[in-house]
C-alpha positions as CSV (number, residue, x, y, z in Angstrom):
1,X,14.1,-43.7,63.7
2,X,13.4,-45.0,60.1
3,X,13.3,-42.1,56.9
4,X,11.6,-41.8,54.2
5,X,12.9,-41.9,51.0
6,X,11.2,-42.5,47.6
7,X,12.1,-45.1,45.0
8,X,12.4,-45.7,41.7
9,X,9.6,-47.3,40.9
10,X,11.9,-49.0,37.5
11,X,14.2,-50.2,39.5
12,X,14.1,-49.6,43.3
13,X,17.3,-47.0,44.0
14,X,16.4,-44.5,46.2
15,X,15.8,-41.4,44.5
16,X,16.8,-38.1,45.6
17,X,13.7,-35.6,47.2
18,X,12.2,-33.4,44.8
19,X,12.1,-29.8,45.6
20,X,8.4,-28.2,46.1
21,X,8.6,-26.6,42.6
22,X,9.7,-29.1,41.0
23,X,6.9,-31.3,42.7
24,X,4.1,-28.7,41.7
25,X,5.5,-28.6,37.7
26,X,2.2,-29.7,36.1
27,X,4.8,-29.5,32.5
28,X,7.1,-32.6,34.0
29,X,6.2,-35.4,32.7
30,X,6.7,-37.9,35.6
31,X,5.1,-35.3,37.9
32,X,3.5,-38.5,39.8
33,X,6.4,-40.8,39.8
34,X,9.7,-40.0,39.9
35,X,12.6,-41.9,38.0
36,X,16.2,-42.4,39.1
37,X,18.3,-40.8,36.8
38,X,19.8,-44.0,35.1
39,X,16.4,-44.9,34.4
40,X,15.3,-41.4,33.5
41,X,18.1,-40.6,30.8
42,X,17.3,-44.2,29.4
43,X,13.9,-42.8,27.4
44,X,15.1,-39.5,27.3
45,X,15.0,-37.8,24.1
46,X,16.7,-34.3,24.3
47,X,15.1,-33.0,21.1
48,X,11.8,-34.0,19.1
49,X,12.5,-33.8,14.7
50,X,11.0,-35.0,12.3
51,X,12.2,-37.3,9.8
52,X,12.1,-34.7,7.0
53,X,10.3,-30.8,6.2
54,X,8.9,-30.8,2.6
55,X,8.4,-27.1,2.0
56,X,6.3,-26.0,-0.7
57,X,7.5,-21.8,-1.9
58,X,6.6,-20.0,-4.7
59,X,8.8,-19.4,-7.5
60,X,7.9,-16.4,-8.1
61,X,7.7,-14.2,-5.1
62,X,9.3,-16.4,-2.3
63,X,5.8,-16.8,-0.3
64,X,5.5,-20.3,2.0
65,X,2.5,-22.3,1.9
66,X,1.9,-22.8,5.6
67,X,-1.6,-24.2,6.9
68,X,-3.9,-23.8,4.4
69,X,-2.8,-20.2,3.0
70,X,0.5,-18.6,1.5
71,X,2.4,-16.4,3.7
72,X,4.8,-13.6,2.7
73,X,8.2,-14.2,4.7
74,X,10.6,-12.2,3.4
75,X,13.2,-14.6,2.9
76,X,16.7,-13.8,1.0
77,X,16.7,-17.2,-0.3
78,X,15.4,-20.7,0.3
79,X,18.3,-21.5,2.9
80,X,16.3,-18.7,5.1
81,X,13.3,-20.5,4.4
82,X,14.4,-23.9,5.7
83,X,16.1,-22.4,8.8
84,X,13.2,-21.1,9.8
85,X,10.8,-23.9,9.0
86,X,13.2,-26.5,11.3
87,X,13.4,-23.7,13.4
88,X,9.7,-24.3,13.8
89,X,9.3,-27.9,13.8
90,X,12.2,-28.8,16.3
91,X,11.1,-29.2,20.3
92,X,12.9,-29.5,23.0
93,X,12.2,-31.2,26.3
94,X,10.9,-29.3,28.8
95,X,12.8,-30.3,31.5
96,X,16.3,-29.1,29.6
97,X,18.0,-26.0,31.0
98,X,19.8,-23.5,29.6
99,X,19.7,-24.2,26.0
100,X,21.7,-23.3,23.3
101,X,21.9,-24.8,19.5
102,X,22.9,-23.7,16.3
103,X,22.2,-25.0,12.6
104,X,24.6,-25.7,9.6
105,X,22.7,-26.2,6.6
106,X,23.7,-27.9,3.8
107,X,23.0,-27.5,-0.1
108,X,22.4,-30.7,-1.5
109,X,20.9,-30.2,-4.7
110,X,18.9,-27.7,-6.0
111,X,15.7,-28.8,-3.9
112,X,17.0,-30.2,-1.0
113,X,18.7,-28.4,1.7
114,X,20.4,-30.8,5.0
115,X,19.8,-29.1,8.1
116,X,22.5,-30.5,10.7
117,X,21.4,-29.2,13.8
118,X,23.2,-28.8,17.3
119,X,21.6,-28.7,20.3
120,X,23.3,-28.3,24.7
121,X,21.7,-27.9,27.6
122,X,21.6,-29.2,31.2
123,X,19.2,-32.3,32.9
124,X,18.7,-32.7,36.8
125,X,22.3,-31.2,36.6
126,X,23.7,-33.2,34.0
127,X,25.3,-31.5,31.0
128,X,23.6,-33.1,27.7
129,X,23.8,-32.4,23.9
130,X,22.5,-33.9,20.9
131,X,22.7,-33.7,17.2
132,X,19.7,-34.3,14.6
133,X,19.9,-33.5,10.8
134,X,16.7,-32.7,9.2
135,X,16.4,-32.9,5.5
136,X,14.5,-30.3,4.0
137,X,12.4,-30.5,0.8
138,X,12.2,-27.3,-1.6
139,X,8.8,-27.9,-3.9
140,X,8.3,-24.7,-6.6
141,X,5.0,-23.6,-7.3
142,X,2.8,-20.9,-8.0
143,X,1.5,-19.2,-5.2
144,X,-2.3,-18.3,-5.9
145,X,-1.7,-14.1,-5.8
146,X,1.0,-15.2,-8.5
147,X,-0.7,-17.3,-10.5
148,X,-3.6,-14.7,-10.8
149,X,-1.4,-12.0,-11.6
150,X,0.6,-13.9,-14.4
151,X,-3.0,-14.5,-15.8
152,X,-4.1,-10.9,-15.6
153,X,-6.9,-11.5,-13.3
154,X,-9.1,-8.3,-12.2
155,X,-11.9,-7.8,-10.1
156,X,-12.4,-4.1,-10.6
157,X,-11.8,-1.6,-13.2
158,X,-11.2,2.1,-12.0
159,X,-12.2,4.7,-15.2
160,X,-10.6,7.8,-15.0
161,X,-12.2,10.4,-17.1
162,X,-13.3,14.1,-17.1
163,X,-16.1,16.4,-18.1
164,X,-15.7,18.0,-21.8
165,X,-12.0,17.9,-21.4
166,X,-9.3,14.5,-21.0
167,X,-7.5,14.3,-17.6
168,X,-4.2,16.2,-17.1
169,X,-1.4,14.0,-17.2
170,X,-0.4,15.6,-13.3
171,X,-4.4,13.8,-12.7
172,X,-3.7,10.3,-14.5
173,X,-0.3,10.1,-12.6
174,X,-1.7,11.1,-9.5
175,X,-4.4,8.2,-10.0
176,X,-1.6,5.6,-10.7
177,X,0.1,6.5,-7.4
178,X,-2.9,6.1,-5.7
179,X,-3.0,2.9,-6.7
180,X,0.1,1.6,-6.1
181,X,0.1,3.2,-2.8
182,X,-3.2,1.5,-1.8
183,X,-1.6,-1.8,-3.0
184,X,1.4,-1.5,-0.6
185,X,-0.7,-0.4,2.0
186,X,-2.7,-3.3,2.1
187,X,-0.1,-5.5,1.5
188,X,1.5,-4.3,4.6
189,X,-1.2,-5.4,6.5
190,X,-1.0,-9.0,5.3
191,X,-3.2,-8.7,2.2
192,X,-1.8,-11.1,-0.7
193,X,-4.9,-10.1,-2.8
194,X,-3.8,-6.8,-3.6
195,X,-2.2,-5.7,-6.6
196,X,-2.4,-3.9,-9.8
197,X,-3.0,-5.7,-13.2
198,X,-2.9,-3.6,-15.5
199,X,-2.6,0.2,-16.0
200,X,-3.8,1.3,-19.2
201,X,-4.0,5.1,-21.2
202,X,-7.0,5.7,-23.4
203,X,-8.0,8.4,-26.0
204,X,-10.0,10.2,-23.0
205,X,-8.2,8.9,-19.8
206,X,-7.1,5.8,-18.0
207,X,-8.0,2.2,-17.1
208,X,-6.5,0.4,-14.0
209,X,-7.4,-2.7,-13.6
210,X,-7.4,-4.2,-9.7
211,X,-7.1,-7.2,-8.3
212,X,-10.1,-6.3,-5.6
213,X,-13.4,-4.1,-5.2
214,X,-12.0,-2.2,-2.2
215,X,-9.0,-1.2,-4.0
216,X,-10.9,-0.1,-6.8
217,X,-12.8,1.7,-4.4
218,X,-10.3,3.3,-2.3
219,X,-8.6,4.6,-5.9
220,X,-12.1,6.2,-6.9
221,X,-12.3,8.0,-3.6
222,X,-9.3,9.8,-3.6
223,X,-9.2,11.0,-6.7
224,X,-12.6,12.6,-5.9
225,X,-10.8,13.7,-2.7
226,X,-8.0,15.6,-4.0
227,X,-9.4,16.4,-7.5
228,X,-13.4,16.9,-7.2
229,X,-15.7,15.1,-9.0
230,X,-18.2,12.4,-8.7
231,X,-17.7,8.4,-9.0
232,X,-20.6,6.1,-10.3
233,X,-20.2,2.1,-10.3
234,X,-21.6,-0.7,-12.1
235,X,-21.4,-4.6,-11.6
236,X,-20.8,-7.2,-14.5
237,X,-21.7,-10.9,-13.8
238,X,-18.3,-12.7,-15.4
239,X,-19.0,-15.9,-13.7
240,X,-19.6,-18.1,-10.8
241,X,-17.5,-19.9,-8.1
242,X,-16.9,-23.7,-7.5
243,X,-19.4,-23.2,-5.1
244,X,-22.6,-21.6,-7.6
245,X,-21.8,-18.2,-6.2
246,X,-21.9,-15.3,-8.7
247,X,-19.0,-13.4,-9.4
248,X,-19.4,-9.7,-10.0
249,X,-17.0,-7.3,-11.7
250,X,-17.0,-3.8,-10.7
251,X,-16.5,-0.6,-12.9
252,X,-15.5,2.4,-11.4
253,X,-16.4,5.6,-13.1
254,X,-14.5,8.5,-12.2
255,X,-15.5,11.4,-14.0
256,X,-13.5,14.7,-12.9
257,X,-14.8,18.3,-13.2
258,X,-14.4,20.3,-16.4
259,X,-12.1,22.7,-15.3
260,X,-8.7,22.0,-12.7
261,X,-6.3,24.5,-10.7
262,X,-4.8,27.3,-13.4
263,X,-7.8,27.3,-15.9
264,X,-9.1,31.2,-16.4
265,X,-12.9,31.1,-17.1
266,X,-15.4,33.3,-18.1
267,X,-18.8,32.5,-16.3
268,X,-21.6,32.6,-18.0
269,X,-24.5,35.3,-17.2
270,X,-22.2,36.6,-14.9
271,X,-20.7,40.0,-15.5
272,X,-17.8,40.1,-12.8
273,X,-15.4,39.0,-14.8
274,X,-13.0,35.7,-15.3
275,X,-12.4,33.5,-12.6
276,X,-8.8,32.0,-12.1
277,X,-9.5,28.4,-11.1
278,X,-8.1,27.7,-7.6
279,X,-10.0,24.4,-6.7
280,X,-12.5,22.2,-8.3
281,X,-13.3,20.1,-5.6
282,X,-16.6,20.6,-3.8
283,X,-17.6,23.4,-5.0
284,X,-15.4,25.5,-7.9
285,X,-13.4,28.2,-5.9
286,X,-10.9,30.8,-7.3
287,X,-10.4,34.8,-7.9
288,X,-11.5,37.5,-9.9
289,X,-9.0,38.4,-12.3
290,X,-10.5,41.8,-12.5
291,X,-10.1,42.9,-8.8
292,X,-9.0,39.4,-7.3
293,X,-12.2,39.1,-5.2
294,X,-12.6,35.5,-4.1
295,X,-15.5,33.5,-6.3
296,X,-16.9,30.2,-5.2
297,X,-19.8,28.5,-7.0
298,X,-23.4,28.4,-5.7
299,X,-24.2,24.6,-4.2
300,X,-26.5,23.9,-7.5
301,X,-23.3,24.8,-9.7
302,X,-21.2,22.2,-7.9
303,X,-17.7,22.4,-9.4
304,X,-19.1,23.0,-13.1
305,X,-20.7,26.0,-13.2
306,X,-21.5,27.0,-17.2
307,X,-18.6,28.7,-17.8
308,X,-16.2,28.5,-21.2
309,X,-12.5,28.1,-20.6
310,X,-10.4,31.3,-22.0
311,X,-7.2,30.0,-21.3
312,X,-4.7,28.6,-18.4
313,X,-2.1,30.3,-15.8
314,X,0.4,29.0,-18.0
315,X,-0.5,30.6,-21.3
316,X,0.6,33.9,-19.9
317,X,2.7,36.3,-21.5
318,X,5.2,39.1,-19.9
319,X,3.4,42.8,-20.5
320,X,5.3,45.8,-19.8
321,X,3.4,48.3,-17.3
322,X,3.2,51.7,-18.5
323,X,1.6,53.4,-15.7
324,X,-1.0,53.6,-12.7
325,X,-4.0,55.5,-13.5
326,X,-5.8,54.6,-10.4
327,X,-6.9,52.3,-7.8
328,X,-9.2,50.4,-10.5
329,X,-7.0,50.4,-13.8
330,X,-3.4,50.1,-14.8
331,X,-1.9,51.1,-18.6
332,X,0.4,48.2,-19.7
333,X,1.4,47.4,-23.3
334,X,-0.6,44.7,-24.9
335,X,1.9,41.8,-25.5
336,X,0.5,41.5,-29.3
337,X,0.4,45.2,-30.7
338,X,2.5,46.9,-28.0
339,X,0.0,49.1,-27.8
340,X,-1.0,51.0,-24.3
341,X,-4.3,49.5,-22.9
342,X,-6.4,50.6,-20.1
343,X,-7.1,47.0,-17.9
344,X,-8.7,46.4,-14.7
345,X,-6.2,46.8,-11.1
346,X,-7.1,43.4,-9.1
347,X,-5.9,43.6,-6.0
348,X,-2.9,41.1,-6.5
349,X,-1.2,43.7,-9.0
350,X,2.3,45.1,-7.3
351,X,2.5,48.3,-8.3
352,X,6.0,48.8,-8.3
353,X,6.3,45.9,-10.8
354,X,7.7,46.9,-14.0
355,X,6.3,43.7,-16.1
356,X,3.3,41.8,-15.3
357,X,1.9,38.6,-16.5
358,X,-1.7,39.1,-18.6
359,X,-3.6,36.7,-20.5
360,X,-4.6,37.6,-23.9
361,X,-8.5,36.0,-24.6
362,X,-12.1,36.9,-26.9
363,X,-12.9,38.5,-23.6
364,X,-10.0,41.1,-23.5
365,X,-6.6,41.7,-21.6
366,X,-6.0,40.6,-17.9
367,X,-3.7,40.6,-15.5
368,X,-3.2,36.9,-13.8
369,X,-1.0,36.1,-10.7
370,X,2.5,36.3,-10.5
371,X,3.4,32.9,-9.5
372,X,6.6,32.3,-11.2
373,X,8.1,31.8,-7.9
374,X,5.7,29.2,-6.3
């Protein structure tokens, strides 16, 4: 009874059966002939390199150019950049088992790195290795987010100003975090356009300059979120593309309310007293510093209700409290004269206190918060 056996169809040795898998492997190449093995290691190639890797990286901030765009990689140096770009373009053939290679670059010159690589495995149960050394080519340049920030390029300005007053310096620090937060926030999530230009203080607030409309945007909004407010924007034509498109720069103005947390008012045509400022955004909420009732602004006062500003939480002075004459008025000794005055009881005062803070203004003596410990 005759067998049957296939050939090499090279060179006619009988080659050994192929197992069903191995058959069925649409990857192998040869998955319609089948090779001896002294024919099949004769145009073997255990790895695929090319000839050399030029690398083009930014000087600057360490990005790679890859494709057609500059990618942040986080590289400690440009010997992590070439392992990972031959670590890229290296292949191995499919067919190799169990691999395992290492690389041991070496430092040329200042632009050129030689990658010696190292590579083991096993073939149709033959152990193989193989050793290829790639050099790779370090080009400086200036990656395009670099080159726009070294030439103070800006897409957006966000204006940071306020109503009748100039903005804290707790609200123009508060606006550069923003900022910079939004900018890392955005570069997390891959963003290269994003940064800050320029941050800039003025007679009557701030200028930051951004690299993009949305940041500018985002900056505007959350000032307006934690501060109150209102934001207007206008578009500049600066120019056009290479394309004819126009190119539009957008101003942000931020214009804060008149009065912020801590400011004592006195309302006009209003006759229940000064209002401690609590919040300004929305609108203005706070307490009666004449019985410590709450107080929030009618919807067509928004957060700037006519009002004059008597003073702040901070201006307070220490009075001594000479005694309790009711549940509406309290005797303390006016921090100026030292003279007992009669002043209204809001429902904050401790009675048991022996000193309270007061605030001293054209409309009289009152008795503010004790907050020295918040």
């Amino acid at each position: 009874m005759s067998e049957s056996r296939a050939f090499c169809p090279r060179c006619g040795d009988a080659v050994p059966e192929r197992s069903a898998s191995d058959a069925n492997d649409p990857l192998r190449p040869g998955a319609e002939v089948e090779l001896c093995d002294s024919c099949y290691f004769e145009d073997f190639d255990f790895v695929d390199a090319p000839d050399r890797i030029d690398v083009r990286v930014c000087s600057r901030c360490g990005a790679v150019y890859r494709g057609n765009r500059w990618v942040d990689v986080g590289a400690e140096d440009y010997t992590d950049i070439a392992i990972e770009e031959v670590s890229q373009a290296l292949a191995v053939h499919v067919d190799v088992e169990d691999v395992a290679w290492q690389i041991d670059p070496e430092q040329v010159d200042q632009n050129t790195i030689r990658m010696h690589c190292y590579f083991t495995g096993v073939v149709r149960g033959t152990p193989v290795d193989e050793q290829v050394t790639v050099p790779v080519k370090i080009a400086r340049q200036t990656c395009t987010r670099c080159g726009r920030i070294a030439g103070d390029y800006y897409a957006s300005i966000v204006q940071i100003r306020a109503e009748d007053r100039t903005p804290t310096s707790d609200e123009m620090d508060r606006a550069k975090e923003i900022a910079n937060q939004t900018v890392a926030d955005m570069e997390a999530t891959g963003d290269r356009n994003a940064f800050v230009t320029e941050v800039g203080e003025t007679d009557d607030g701030l200028n930051i300059k951004v690299s993009t409309n949305k940041i500018g945007k985002k900056i505007s909004n959350k000032m307006i979120e934690e501060f109150g407010g209102t934001v207007n924007d206008a578009e500049t034509l600066v120019t056009e593309d290479e394309d004819g498109n126009e190119v539009y720069r957008v101003t942000f103005a931020v214009r804060l309310p008149p009065y912020t947390p801590g400011d004592i008012i006195d309302l006009a045509e209003d006759d229940g007293g000064p209002v401690l400022v609590r919040s300004a955004r929305g609108n203005l909420k706070g307490i009666r510093v004449t019985t410590g009732e709450r107080y929030e602004a009618s919807y067509e006062e928004g957060n700037s209700p006519e009002a004059r500003k008597l003073g702040e939480l901070e201006d307070a002075t220490e009075a001594t409290v000479v005694t309790v004459e009711d549940d509406n008025a309290v005797q303390v000794l006016d921090p100026e004269t030292f003279q007992a005055k009669t002043v209204a009881r809001p429902d904050y005062f401790d009675p048991e206190a022996e000193t309270v803070p007061v605030l001293k203004s054209r409309a009289g003596l009152h008795i503010l918060p004790d907050e020295r410990d918040d």
